[in-house]
N, C-alpha and C positions, 0 to 999 in steps of 0.2 A: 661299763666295761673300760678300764683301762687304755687309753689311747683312741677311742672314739671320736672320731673326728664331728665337730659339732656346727655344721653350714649356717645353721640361722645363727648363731654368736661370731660365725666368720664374717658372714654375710654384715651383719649389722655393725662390728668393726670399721669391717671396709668403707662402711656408704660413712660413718664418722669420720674416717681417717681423711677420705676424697675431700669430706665439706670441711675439716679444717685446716688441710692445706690449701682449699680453693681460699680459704678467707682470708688465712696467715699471708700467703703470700706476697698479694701487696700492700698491707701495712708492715711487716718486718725488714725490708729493705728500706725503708722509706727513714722511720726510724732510726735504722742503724747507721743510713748515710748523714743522718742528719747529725749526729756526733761526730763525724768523721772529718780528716783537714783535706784529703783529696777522694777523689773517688774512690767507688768501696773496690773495685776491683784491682787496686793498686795495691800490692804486698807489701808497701810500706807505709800505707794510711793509719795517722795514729787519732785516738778519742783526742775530741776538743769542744768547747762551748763556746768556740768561734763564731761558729755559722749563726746562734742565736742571736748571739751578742750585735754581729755585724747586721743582722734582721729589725733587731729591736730598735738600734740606734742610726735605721737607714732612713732619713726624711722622706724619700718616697716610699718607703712601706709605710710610713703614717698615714701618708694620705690614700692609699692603696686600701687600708682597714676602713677609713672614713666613708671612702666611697662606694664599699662596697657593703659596710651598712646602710646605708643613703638610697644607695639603685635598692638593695634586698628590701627594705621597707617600703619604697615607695612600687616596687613590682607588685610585691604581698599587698598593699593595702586596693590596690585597684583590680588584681584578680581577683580578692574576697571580695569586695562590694560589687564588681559584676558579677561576679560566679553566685554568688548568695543571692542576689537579685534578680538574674535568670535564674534560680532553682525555683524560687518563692514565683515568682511570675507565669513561668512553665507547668510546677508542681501545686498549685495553690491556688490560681484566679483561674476565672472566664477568659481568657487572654487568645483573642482569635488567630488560630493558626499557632497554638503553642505546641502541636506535636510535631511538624515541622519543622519547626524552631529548637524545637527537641533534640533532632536527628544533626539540624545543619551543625549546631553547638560543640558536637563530639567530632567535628572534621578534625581541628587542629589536634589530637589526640593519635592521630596518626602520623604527623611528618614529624620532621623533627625542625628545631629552634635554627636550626644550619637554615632551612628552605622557608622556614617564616621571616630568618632574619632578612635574605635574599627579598622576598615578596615585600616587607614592609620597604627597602630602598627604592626599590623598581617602580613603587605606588605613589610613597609620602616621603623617598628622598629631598638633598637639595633638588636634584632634576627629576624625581618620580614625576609619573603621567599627572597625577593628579593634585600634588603641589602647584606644578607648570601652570596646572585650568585655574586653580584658586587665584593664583596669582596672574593669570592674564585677564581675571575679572576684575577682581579687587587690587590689586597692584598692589601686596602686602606679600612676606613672609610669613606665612601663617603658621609654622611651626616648626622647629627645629630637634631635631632626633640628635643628632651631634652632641648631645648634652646627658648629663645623670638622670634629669628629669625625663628628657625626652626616650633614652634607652629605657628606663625603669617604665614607661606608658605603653610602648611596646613588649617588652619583657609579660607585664601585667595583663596586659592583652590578650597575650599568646597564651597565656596561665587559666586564665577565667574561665576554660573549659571544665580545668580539673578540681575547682572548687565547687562549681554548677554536679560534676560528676560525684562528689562528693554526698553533697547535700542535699541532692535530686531524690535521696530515697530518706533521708529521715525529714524531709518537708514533706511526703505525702505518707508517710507514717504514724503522725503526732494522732494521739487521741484525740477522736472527733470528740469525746464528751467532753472535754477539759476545756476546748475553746466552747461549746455548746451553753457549760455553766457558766463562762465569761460573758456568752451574749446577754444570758438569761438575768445578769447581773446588771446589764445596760452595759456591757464596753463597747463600744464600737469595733470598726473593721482593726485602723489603727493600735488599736490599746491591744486588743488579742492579737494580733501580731504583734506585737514590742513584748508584751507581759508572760506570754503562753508559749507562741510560734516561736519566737526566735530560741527563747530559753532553752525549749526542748532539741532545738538543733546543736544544741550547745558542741557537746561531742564530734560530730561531722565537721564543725564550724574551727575546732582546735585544730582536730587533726590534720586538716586542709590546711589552716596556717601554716603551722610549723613545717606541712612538705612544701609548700609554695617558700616558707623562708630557707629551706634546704637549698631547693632548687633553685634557687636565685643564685645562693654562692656558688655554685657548682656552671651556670649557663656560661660559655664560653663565646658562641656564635656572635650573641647580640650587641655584648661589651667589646666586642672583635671589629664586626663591621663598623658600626656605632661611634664606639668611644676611642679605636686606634685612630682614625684621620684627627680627631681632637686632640688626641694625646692623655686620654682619659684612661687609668687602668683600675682595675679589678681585681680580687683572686686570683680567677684565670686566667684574665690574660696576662696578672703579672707573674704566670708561671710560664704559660705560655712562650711571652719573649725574651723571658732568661732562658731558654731552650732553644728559639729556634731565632731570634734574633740578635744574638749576640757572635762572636766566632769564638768565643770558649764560655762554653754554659759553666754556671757556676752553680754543678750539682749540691753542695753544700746546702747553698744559700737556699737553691730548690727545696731541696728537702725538710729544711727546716720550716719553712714556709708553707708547704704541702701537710707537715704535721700540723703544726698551727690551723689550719683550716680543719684538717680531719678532729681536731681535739675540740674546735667549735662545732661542728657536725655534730659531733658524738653527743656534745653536751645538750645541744637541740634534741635530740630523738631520745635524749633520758628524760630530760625538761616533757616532753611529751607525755610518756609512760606514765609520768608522776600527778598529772593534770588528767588523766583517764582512768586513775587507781579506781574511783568510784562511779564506775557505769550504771551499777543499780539507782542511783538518783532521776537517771534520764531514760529507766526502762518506760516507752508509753504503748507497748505491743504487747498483749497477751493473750489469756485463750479465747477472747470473748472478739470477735472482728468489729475493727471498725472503719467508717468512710469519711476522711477529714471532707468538712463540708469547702468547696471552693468559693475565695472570697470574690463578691462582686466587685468589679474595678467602677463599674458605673459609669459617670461623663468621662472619666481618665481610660477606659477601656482603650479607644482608639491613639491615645496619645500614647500609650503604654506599648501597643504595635507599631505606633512608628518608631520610636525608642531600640527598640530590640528589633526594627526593620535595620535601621541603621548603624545597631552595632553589627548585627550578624552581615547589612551587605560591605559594609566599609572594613571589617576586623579581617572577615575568613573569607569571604564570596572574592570580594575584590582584590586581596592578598594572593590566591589561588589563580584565580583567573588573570590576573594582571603578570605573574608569574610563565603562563601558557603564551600569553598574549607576547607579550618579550622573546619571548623562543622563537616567534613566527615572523619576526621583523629586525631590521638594523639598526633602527633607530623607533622609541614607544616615546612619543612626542601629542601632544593634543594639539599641538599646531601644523601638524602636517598630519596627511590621511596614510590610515594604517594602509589602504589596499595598495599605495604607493612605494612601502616600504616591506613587501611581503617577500618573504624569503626564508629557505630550508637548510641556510648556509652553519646555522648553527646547530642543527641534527646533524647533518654531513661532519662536521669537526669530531663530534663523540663517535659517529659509526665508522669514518676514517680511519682513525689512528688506534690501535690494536691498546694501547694504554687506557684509551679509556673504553673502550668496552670491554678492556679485563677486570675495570675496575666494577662496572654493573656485573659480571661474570662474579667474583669474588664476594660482593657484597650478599647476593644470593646465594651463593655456596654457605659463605658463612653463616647467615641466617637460617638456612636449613640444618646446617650442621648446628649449631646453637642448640637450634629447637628441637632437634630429638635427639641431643645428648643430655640439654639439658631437663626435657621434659623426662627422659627417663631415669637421672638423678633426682630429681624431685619429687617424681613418685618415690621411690625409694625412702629418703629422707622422710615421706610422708609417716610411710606404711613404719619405719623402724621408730620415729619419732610419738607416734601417736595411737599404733596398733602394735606395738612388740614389746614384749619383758625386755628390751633392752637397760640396762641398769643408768646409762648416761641418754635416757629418753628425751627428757625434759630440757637439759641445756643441748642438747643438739639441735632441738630447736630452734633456741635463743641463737645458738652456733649459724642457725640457717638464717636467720632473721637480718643477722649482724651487716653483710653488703649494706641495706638502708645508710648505713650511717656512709658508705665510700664512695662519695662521689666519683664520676667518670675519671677526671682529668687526674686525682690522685691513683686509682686504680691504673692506669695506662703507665703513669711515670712508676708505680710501685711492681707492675708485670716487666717493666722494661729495667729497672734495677737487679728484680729476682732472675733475671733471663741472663745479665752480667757477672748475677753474684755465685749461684747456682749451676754448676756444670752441668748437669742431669739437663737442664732446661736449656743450655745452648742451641741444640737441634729446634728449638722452638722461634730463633729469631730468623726474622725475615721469612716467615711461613706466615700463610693466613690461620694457621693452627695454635697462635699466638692469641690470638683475636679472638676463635670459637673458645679458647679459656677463661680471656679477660669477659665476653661476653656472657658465658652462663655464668660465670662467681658474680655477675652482678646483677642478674636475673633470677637468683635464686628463691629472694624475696617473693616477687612479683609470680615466678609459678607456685611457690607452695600458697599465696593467697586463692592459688585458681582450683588450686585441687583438693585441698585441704576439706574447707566447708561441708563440699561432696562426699568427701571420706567417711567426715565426723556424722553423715545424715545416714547412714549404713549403721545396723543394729549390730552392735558384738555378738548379738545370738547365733549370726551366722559365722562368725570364728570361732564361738565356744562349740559347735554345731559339728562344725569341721572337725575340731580339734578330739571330739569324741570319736571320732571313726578312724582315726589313726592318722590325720594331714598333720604334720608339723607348720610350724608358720610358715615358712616360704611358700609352702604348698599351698596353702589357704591365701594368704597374698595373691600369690600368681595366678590361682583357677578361679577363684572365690571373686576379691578385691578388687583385681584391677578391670575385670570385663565389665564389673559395676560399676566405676567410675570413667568409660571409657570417653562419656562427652566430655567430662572436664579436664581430660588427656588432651583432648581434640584443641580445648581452649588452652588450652596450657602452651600447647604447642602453637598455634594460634597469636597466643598472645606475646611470645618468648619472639617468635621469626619478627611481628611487626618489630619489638624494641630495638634488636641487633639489627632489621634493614633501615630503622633511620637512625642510627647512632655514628655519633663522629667522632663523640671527644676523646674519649677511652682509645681509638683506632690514633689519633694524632700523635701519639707519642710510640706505637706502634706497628706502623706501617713501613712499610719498604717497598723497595724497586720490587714490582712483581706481585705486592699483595693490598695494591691501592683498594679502596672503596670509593662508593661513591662521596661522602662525603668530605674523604680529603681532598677528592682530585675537585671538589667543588669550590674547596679554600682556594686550590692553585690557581681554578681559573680564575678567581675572586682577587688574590693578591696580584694577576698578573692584568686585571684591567678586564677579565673579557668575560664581559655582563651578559652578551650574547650565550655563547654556551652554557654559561653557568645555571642561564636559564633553561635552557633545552634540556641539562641535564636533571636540573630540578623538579622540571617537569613528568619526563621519565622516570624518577624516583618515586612523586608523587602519584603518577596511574598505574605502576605496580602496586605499589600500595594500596591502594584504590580496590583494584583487581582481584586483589589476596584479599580483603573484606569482604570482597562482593562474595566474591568462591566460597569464602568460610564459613559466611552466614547462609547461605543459602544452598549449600550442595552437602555443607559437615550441619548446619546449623548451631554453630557454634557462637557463642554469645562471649564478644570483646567486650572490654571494659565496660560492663554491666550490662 
């Protein structure tokens, strides 16, 4: 009929239109500024290949790319050889006490690199607790964090969780028969691991690289704490202090600099795609079940638990705890007794002054708001992308996918450009409603991986079902779809609140009087000397965090990161 209004092609319009202005918008400022001789909001800003030019031929940006290829490889090489090492250890041997080890692995997966970078000074600074003890034994410098090497062992550290997460299920996946015919061949433990094991991990083993080498470019905290007293810069932070250390930022220069990163990102996560084209090589699961046998560690059995005793107490136990332990005292010293220096002085600072507990106020707001705005855009995208005749299905997908490649720190400066460039989005600056935007466009990713799978395990018989009795899509979506999918709603949501409550970077370029978080006001206290609160509040960041795991798995049962 003539003029019939058609809701499910409105409807699917709309959830496009949302995701690709959530995408566009902080890459097309970014861009645009970066041709530009003054700021984009200036009515007389004309194109120029200045800003490149002046990037290209600036002696510290040379050394700025060197070193942050240098930190990104030496991060990635020591996350993948722990993280692959606890997966195979954990997922693979007799290794006493490996489900434990299991569980502890996945802590760091919750804070964010802001409160590990905090816990690795407080530990193994120059004055960390436990520097202080090495060195009033041995009367040595036992190591120095101050340095490329030293940030990228930290950095790597912090990481090994997410390659372990990675590779945790295709090491106890691999076809038992494959290594079975290896034994029966005579290879030893050895040789089926190197020949068999690792091969078939191949896939999990990639794609953990290249996000550990993302994620490298993109960490701000660590090259922060770490490499500014050095004089060391990065990426980040040399966007960072063309912004906030300088008295006339040289948005230009920014920008151009910001693309340049974003255009090596991008080329990482095509680089990926192209190295995963053929998965059928490394299918080792089919209809027939099997039980990879676990390898015997034998006389190495106990040396192998001290090993991962001591990365999990020295990496995440004593990071965490050392963290807590600092909030409670004026001074964390091994030479003097903690019950001596015991004090609440630095909770009282955060519960005092209405600034920073607006800022824990805020961060919470935000992350709720996050997580069920963004969880219910990404059902959305799911259901249009992958259960609807929508004609533009398939790249809205791709559309949804896209954030992976925007790191935080480009994101934050590209929402804070769009917020100058863009009237309609003025009412958005200096609101926390800036934040819940920048926050779900880069979370998008990460919920349609939670909901998706779920979706795709649901028979089309019950839409073609529907669709016979008169439901149109939306209707079969909504009464049908989503009640069926509603745990991995639960994780979605879940897993969207954890990202946005420890996220800082994206917020640093973003924030204002009034719409602090916690992670900026945890820079402040940081640049302004005071190790105390910075602790206290870290610690509070950290047992929400905590708390909201606990709650989720056990009351929703919702299942985090795997």
């Amino acid at each position: 009929m003539k003029g019939h209004f058609d809701r499910n092609a409105a409807i699917q319009w709309f959830v496009a239109a949302v995701t690709l202005v959530l995408v566009i918008v902080p890459i097309l400022p970014i861009f645009y500024q970066a041709f530009l001789d003054k700021p984009l909001y200036y009515p007389d800003a004309e194109p120029t290949w200045d800003n490149f030019i002046a990037l290209l031929t600036e002696p510290e940006f040379r050394a700025v790319i060197l070193n942050t290829l240098y930190f990104a490889g030496v991060m990635t090489a020591i996350s993948q050889s722990v993280g692959i090492g606890c997966a195979i250890l954990i997922g693979r041997t007799d290794l006493p006490g490996r489900h434990i080890f299991g569980d502890i692995l996945l802590w760091p997966l919750f804070i964010s690199h802001l409160v590990l970078a905090f816990g690795w000074f407080i530990m193994f600074g120059p004055s960390g607790y436990i520097t202080l003890a090495v060195q009033s034994v041995a009367d040595i410098e036992p190591w120095n964090l101050y340095s490329l090497t030293g940030m990228g062992v930290v950095a790597g550290l912090a990481q090994a969780p997410l390659a372990y997460l990675y590779c945790i299920a295709s090491a106890t996946s691999v076809d038992a028969s494959l290594e079975d015919a290896a034994r029966s061949a005579g290879a030893g433990t050895w040789t089926v691991l190197r020949r068999i094991t690792l091969p078939l991990m191949r896939p999990s083993i990639i794609y953990s690289t290249i996000m550990n080498f993302v994620i490298a470019l993109e960490i701000l905290s660590i090259p922060l704490v770490f490499g500014g007293p050095a004089g060391i810069e990065v990426f980040t932070t040399y966007l960072y202090n063309r912004v906030f250390r300088t008295t006339t930022p040289a948005y230009g220069l920014v920008a151009a600099a910001a693309f340049f990163m974003l255009a090596l990102v991008m080329t990482l996560i095509a680089m990926q795609g192209r190295l995963m084209r053929n998965r059928a090589r490394f299918v080792t699961v089919g209809g027939k079940a099997t039980r990879p046998r676990a390898f015997p560690l034998g006389k190495w059995r106990w040396v192998a638990f001290g090993v991962m005793l001591a990365y999990v107490g020295f990496a995440i136990i004593a990071i965490i705890g050392g963290l807590a332990l600092r909030s409670m005292v004026t001074l964390l010293s091994p030479l003097l007794p903690i019950w001596d220096l015991f004090t609440w002085d630095n909770y009282e600072v955060i519960f005092l002054y209405p600034v920073y507990l607006r800022s824990i106020g805020n961060t919470i707001q935000i992350s709720i708001a996050a997580g069920i705005i963004g969880t219910a855009l990404v059902t959305l995208i799911v259901l249009v992308s992958t259960r609807s005749p929508f004609p533009l299905a398939r790249r809205l997908e791709y559309i949804a996918m896209a954030p992976r490649a925007v790191p935080g720190i480009i994101a934050g400066i590209g929402i804070l450009y769009a917020a100058a460039m863009f009237g309609p989005l003025g009412w958005l600056r200096n609101t926390i409603w800036i934040l819940v935007a920048a926050y779900v466009m880069r979370y998008i990713p990460a919920g349609f991986g939670a909901i998706a799978p779920s979706l795709a395990q649901i028979s089309q018989d019950l839409d073609r079902g529907a669709r016979t009795v008169g439901a149109d899509w939306w209707r079969t979506s909504r009464s049908i779809l989503v009640p069926l999918i509603r745990p991995a709603l639960f994780s979605c949501f879940a897993l969207i609140f954890i990202l946005c409550f420890k996220e800082y970077v994206t917020a640093v370029f973003l924030f204002a009087p009034g719409s602090e978080v916690i992670g900026t006001t945890m820079l402040q206290f940081w640049q302004n000397g005071d190790n105390g609160p910075v602790a206290a509040l870290a610690t509070i960041q950290v047992g929400l965090t905590f708390l909201f795991v606990y709650l989720a798995r056990r009351l929703l049962g919702v299942r985090i990161y795997g």
